[in-house]
C-alpha positions, 0 to 999 in steps of 0.5 A, a space after each residue: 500500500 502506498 506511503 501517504 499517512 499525512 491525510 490522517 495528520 491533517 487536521 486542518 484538511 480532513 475535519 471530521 463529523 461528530 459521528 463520521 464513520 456512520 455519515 460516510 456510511 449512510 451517503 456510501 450506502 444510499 447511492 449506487 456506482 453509477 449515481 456517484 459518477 453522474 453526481 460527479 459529471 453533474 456537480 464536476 465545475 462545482 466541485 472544481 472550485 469547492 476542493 480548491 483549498 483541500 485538494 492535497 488532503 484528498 488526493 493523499 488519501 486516494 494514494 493512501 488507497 492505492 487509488 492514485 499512483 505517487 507520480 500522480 499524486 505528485 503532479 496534483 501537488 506539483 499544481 498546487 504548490 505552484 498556486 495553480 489550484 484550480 488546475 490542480 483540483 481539475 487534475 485530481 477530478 479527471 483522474 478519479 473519473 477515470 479511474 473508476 467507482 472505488 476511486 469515486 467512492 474514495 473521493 466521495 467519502 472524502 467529501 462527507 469527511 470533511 463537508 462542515 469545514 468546506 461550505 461549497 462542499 457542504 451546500 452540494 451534498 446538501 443539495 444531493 440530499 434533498 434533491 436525490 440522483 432523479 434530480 440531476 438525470 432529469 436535468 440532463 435528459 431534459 432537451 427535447 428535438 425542435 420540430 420540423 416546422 420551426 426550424 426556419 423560424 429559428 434559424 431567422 431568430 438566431 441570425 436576427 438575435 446574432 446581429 443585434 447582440 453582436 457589436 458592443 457600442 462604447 461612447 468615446 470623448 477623446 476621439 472625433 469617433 463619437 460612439 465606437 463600434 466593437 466586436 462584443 467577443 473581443 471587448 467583452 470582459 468577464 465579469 465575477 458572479 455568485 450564486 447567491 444575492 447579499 442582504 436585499 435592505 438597504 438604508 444608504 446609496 446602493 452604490 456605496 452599500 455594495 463597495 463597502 460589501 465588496 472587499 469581503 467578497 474578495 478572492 479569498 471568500 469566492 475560494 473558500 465561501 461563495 461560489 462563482 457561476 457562469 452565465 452558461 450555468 444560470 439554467 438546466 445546472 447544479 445551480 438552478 434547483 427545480 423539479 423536471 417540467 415546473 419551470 425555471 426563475 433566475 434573478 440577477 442582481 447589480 449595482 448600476 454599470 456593473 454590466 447586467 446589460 451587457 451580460 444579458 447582451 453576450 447571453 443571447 449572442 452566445 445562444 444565437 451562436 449555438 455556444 450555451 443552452 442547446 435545449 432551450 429553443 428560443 429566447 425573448 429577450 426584452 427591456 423593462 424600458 421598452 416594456 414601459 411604453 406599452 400602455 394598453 392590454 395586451 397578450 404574449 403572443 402580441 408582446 412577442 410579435 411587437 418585437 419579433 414580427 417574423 414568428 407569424 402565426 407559428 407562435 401556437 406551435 412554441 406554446 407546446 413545448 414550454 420547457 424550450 423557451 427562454 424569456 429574458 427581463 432587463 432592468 426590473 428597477 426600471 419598470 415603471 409598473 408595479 408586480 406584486 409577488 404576495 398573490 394580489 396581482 392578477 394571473 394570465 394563464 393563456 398565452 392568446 389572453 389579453 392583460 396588462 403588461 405587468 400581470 403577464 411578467 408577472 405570470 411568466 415568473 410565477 409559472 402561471 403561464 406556459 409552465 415550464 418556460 424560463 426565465 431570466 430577470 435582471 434588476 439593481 438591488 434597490 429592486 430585489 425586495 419586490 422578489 423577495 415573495 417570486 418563485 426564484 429557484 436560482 439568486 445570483 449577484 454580478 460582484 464585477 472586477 476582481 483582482 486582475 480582472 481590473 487591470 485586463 479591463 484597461 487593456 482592452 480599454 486603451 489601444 495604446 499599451 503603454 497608456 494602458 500600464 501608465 494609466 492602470 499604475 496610477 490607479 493602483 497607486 490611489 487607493 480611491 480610483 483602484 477601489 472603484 475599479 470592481 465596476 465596469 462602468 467606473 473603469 469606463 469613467 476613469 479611462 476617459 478622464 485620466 487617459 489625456 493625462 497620459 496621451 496628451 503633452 499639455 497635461 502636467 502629471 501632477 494635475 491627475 485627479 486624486 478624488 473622485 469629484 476631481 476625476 469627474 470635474 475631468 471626465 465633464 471637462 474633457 467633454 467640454 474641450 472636444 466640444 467648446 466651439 459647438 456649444 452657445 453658452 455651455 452654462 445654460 445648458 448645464 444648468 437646464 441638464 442639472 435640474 432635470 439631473 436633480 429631479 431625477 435623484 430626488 424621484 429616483 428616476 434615472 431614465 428621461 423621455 423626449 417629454 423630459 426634455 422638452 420640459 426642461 428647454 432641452 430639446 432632442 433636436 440638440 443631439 445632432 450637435 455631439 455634445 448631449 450625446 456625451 452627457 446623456 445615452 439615447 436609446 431608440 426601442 421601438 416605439 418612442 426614444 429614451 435617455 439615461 445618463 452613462 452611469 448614475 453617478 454622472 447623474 448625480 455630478 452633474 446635479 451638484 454642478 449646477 448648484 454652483 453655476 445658477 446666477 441667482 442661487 436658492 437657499 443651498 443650505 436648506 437644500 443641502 439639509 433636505 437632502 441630508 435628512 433622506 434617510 434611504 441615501 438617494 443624495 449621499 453621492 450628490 453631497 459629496 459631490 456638492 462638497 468636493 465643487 467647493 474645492 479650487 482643484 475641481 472647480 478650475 477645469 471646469 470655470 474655464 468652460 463654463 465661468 466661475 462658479 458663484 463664490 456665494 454658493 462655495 462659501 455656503 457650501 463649506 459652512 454647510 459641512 462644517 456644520 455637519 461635522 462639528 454637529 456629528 462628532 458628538 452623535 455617533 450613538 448607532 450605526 446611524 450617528 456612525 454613519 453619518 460621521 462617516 459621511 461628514 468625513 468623505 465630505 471634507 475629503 472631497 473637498 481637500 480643504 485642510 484648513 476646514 478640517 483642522 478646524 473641525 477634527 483637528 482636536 478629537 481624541 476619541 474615534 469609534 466607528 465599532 461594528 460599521 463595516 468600512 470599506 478600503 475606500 473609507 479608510 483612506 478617508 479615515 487616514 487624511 482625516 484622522 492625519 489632520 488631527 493631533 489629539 487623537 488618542 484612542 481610535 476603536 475600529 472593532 468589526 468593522 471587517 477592514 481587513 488589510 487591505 483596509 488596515 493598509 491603507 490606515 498605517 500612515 496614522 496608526 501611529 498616532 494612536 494611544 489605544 487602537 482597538 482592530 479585532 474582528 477584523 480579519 487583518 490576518 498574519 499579512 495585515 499584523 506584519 503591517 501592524 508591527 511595521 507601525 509599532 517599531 516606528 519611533 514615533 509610535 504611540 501605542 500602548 493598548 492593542 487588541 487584535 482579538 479574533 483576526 485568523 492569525 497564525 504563528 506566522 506573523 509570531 516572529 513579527 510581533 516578537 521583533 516589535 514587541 522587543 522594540 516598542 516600550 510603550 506597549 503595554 496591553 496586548 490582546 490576541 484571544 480567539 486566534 490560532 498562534 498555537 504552541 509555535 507561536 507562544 513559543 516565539 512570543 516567548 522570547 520577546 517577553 523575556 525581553 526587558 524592552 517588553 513592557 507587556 503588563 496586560 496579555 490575552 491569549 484566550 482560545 489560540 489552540 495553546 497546549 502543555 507544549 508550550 508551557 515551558 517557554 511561556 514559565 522560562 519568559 515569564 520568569 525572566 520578566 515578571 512584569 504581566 499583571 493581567 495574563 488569560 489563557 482561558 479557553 486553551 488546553 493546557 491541561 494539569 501539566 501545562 498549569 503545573 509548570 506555569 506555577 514554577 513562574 507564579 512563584 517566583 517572588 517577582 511576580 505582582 500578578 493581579 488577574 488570572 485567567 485559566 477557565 476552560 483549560 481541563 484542569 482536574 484536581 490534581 493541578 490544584 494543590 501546585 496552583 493554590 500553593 503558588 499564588 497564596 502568597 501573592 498579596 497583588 492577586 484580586 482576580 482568579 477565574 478557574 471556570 469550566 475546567 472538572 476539579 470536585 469536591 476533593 479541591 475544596 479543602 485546598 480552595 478554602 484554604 487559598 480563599 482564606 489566605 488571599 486577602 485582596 482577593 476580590 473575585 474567583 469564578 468556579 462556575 461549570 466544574 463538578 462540586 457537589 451542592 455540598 461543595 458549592 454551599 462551603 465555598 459560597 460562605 467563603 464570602 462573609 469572610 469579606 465585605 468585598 469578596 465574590 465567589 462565583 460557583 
């Protein structure tokens, strides 16, 4: 038998059940050979990615059973040490699949081994077991043979669908080319997707509430938690979870720009082409914009015919077979009619039955009609809630960008290689533009801006925007230069855009018709000119013509401009307040846009074209967030007040008004943003603020899942920082190696640090140890539920020996600490008995780990004040030596000996320590094995003093 015993060792890897034998068991015995393969075919992209992270672990035990050969085993690993892992789990399954049914289930017992430590794995086996094999054989049996009859309306359809969808349009400012013409396979990007929709309640501009969401949705959780699906995988997939016959639902879900259009768009080109979905035989594809001009009753078959003409009178014939057709719904945010899902909108269950628009969507999601149909909805997250009730079978959210999908995006985006690398350089060297970059739409905006910056010998390199409201001054600006002598009085007609732009945010409206126009003295006639073709899309659907801003936030900047180019200014700071007191956000991305106008370097690239803004309005404007800020540092009670804070920070940093800000921050002490999530974007906000501020002492960053990329970004001021609270936040070993960058610095002033529950390892242990022998200041350390582990204390150990160290408070709670590391912890502590507060609660140090920590407890040295060994399986035979130890110490006020297993045999010995101690002022007992007896003794103990609590 093969040599692989590490399969075994491997904790981290093989995490058993409670039970795990009978798990296996019970999944091995249920399913035949056969079943298991087809799981394996079916679930096989799936499986790809759930096994990424444990691949080695698998593939040792199949060596183990003599399934795999060592050279094969040996490539698998070969991948993975490589970081090829998904190349490498690809291995390891064409191997199993084609070494037969003891290998598959070998590799499926695997997988229920360890299903709770991998959740991928976890939700397929799930999946299987509520579904069973019939699900996944009938998914795939599920084609059915076009007939004869429609095989040439089909092959029109394709061709007609294939022409549409084939060229991807982009509006360009920079070129005399006003829209630009590709190829949709050759720009298209690919976009990440997961199988699942964040929280659908939202209290704050979308935009904002899915950037803050988007760094923890990075790579490692899409590895490790969530998993990525592909446009092919939407129907007739593992993904899609329906019964044979009942029809099929899907949502897709995105903020505004991230490419839902466009995803649609290559989703009906690659059908036409025959790539994806063999087994649907038509697909619709329409957009709720359209299906707003449709204001009379109407059937399916009609709907159909007003945008296909050319399926005739053979439309009876598709209504036969349901289960090939494909519907696809567009921007359900932009439906002007309401759907209700909670059984009050009225049902169409004939495809010839004349309705409302509304109730034949309705129906066709529902499955009331043609059951067994598809369908596809697309929709902004503002919109999801009214999903909540629908019978959707498969949720999933576009993320965008992830890692170096960004920067392929600006290589496609600039034919010039060189100003594609210069341009992608500066980006990433500003945390706030390269935090953008997840939206396609944003990449879009940037590439216009910052591209003349480095195509043009004029521009001066210093002059790149910095903010956002500086990119969009550009992106406005080079609009304006390419159109300056076409344009009679550019003021005006900004100020006409602004205000249906303003009216537009207030009603949450983001699409205009001709009316809109008119209304606003806008008229169409003016798109000839190319300069509203820049500012606004126009749309021709069939029946009447749309506009919408390239993206909404161009909405919103160019809302704010024309605060500051009317003549005759109305009451901007009640403007201002109104659109502050909305709570649901709509004008959060306008007022920082209103306060980053307020600052010379976005306004000078636009006063050349458009004149000078109204000095009144500025001034009023930097008053106005004065006010916001001076009012909101005292309210941060909530997540609210929080919030709010938040903003008021973004808004001085759009401004880059330095003086505004000592003024206003300069002199705060105390900052906490505790359990508010903080985006990359937000910390560096936080940093130029808090770098503007000489008093600040304590900063309290708990929760707010910052991680290091967000920590990264805040090690400029770090340390200023007296107390610097970071746990929960996910820093990890690479974000605490960044931290100890900032405690050896010299200026440094932290004396209290709490780096609870950040996943660290003995990894970043040399790191600290080095810090930790250089930094005297530091004297309250916490680092509890992490997994330092024994190798870790180990070297820990050493700088605690340190005289340097001036450690007095440490907490080492729940780090998978054992008796192992008992001895360098007792050396160290013996050596520098300076800790007064120590807690090595929750770990397993056990009698003879305890037995040696007493040896350091002796020591005449030590002034311990607080100990804390609860939770550690000590028994009664660690009492005697741990009484002895501490009876003597006068300093001792505190001892918490919670849940470990001493009996009643330890009272006599407890009493006896209790009575000695006379500062004692608290010992926990709670959760060990006294007998009421027992516990009745040592609760008289307490009248021995005023102050004493014995807790049992």
């Amino acid at each position: 038998m093969a040599e692989g015993p590490d399969w075994r060792e491997n904790s981290t890897v093989l995490t058993m059940d409670t039970d795990p034998k009978s798990a296996v068991t019970e999944f091995l015995t249920k399913y035949d050979n056969y079943e298991l393969f087809q799981f394996s075919k079916f679930y096989r992209d799936r499986l790809e990615h759930a096994i990424e992270e444990v691949v080695d672990g698998i593939s040792s035990l199949l060596t183990y059973e003599s399934h795999f050969s060592g050279q094969e085993h040996g490539k698998v690993i070969e991948l993975m040490e490589k970081k090829k892992r998904k190349d490498s789990s690809k291995l390891l399954l064409s191997l199993v699949m084609a070494k037969g049914s003891l290998a598959q289930r070998v590799m499926w017992a695997s997988f229920v081994h360890m299903r709770h430590s991998v959740p991928k794995l976890d939700k397929i086996l799930k999946e299987i077991q509520e579904l069973g094999s019939d699900f996944c054989m009938n998914m795939k049996r599920d084609i059915s043979e076009i007939p004869n009859q429609l095989k040439d309306v089909q092959q029109k359809h394709k061709e007609t669908l294939r022409v549409q969808a084939e060229k991807l349009r982009v509006n360009t400012i920079l070129i005399k080319q006003k829209v630009k013409v590709f190829q949709l396979v050759d720009q298209y990007a690919e976009l990440t997707v997961i199988s699942t929709v964040r929280d659908r309640t939202l209290v704050e501009h979308e935009l904002l509430a899915r950037g803050r969401d988007h760094a923890e949705w990075g790579e490692k959780h899409l590895r490790r938690e969530l998993e990525k699906i592909r446009a092919d995988q939407l129907f007739q997939s593992s993904f899609s979870q329906r019964k044979p016959k009942s029809g099929s639902s899907a949502a897709v879900s995105g903020v505004p720009g991230i490419g839902k259009t466009t995803m649609v768009q290559k989703i009906v080109y690659d059908w036409a082409t025959g790539k994806i979905y063999p087994h649907f035989q038509f697909v619709f594809s329409f957009k709720f914009r359209d299906l707003n001009t449709i204001n009379f009753r109407i059937n399916l078959r009609n709907l159909i015919l007003f945008f296909y003409s050319y399926f005739g009178n053979v439309l009876v014939e598709l209504w036969k077979n349901p289960e090939g057709l494909l519907f696809i719904f567009d921007g359900l945010d932009e439906f002007e009619k309401t759907i209700n899902f909670d059984g009050s909108q009225s049902t169409c269950t004939d495809p010839e039955c004349y309705a409302e628009v509304s109730d034949i969507v309705y129906s066709l999601i529902q499955h009331k009609l043609l059951p067994g149909c598809s369908v596809l909805v697309t929709t902004r997250p503002t919109a999801l809630r009214s999903l909540e009730k629908a019978e959707i079978s498969l949720w999933a959210e576009i993320l965008g960008f992830v890692g170096d999908e960004r920067k392929q995006y600006f290589n496609k985006f600039f034919e010039n290689k060189e100003v594609a690398a210069a341009v992608f350089k500066h980006v990433e060297e500003n945390e706030i533009l390269y935090t953008m970059c997840y939206n396609p739409s944003y990449c879009w905006i940037l590439g216009l801006s910052l591209g003349p910056f480095f195509t043009q010998r004029d521009r001066k390199q210093q002059q790149v925007p910095k903010t956002v409201t500086q990119l969009y001054s550009y992106y406005i600006y080079n609009i304006l230069k390419n159109h300056s002598r076409k344009i009679e009085r550019p003021r005006d007609v900004f100020l006409k855009i602004g205000e249906m732009a303003f009216t537009g945010i207030s009603e949450k409206k983001i699409v205009f018709r001709n009316g809109d126009l008119i209304k606003y003295n806008l008229h169409p006639s003016q798109f000839l000119s190319g300069f509203l073709m820049e500012l606004l899309e126009r749309d021709d659907s069939v029946q009447s013509v749309v506009y919408t801003f390239p993206h909404l936030t161009i909405q919103e900047f160019v809302a704010a401009l024309t605060e500051f180019l009317t003549s005759n200014p109305r009451n901007i700071g009640k403007l201002l307040r109104e659109a502050h007191s909305k709570e649901d956000g709509r004008f959060e991305i306008f007022l920082r846009f209103v306060a980053g106008l307020s600052s010379p370097q976005s306004a000078w690239p636009l006063e050349k074209f458009l004149g000078p803004f109204l000095h009144q309005t500025t001034s009023r404007v930097i008053d106005w967030v004065k006010e916001k800020v001076e009012g909101q540092i005292g309210n941060t009670a909530g997540e609210t007040g929080k919030r709010n804070l938040l903003n008021t920070f973004h808004y001085l940093f759009e401004s880059q008004n330095k003086a505004l800000a000592r003024s206003t921050v300069g002199s705060m002490e105390t900052l906490s943003f505790c359990e508010l999530r903080l985006t990359p974007i937000d910390c560096v906000v936080l940093s130029q603020t808090i770098g503007l501020c000489d008093t600040i002492k304590y900063l309290n960053l708990q929760k707010c899942y910052i991680q290091c990329e967000g920590l990264q970004r805040l090690e400029p001021i770090l340390h200023k920082c007296e107390g610097l609270r970071l746990s929960f936040n996910n820093l990890g070993d690479s974000g605490v190696k960044r931290l100890c960058v900032v405690l050896k610095n010299s200026d440094c002033k932290i004396w209290k640090l709490d780096l609870n529950d950040n996943a660290l390892t003995d990894l970043c242990a040399e790191d600290l140890t080095s810090a930790l022998s250089t930094n005297q200041l530091l004297t309250a350390l916490e680092l509890s539920n992490n997994n330092l582990g024994d190798l870790g204390v180990k070297q820990l150990s050493a700088a605690l020996k340190n005289p340097n160290c001036k450690i007095q408070r440490l907490s080492l709670c729940d780090n998978t600490l054992t008796d192992s590391c008992a001895k360098d912890l007792t050396s160290a502590l013996s050596a520098n008995w300076i800790i007064k507060d120590l807690n090595l609660g929750w770990n397993k140090l056990g009698d003879s780990g305890v037995k040696l920590l007493t040896e350091a407890l002796k020591s005449p040295d030590c002034k311990i004040r607080k100990l804390h060994l609860y939770n550690n399986g000590l028994t009664d035979s660690s009492v005697e030596d741990l009484v002895s130890a501490l009876s003597t110490k006068l300093s001792l006020t505190h001892l918490n000996l919670q849940g470990n297993s001493f009996t009643d045999q330890s009272i006599p010995a407890l009493c006896q320590f209790i009575q000695t101690c006379k500062n004692l002022d608290l010992i926990n007992l709670e959760e060990n094995q006294f007998s009421p007896n027992g516990k009745n003794q040592l609760e008289l103990l307490q009248k021995s003093s005023s102050r004493l609590k014995v807790m049992v």
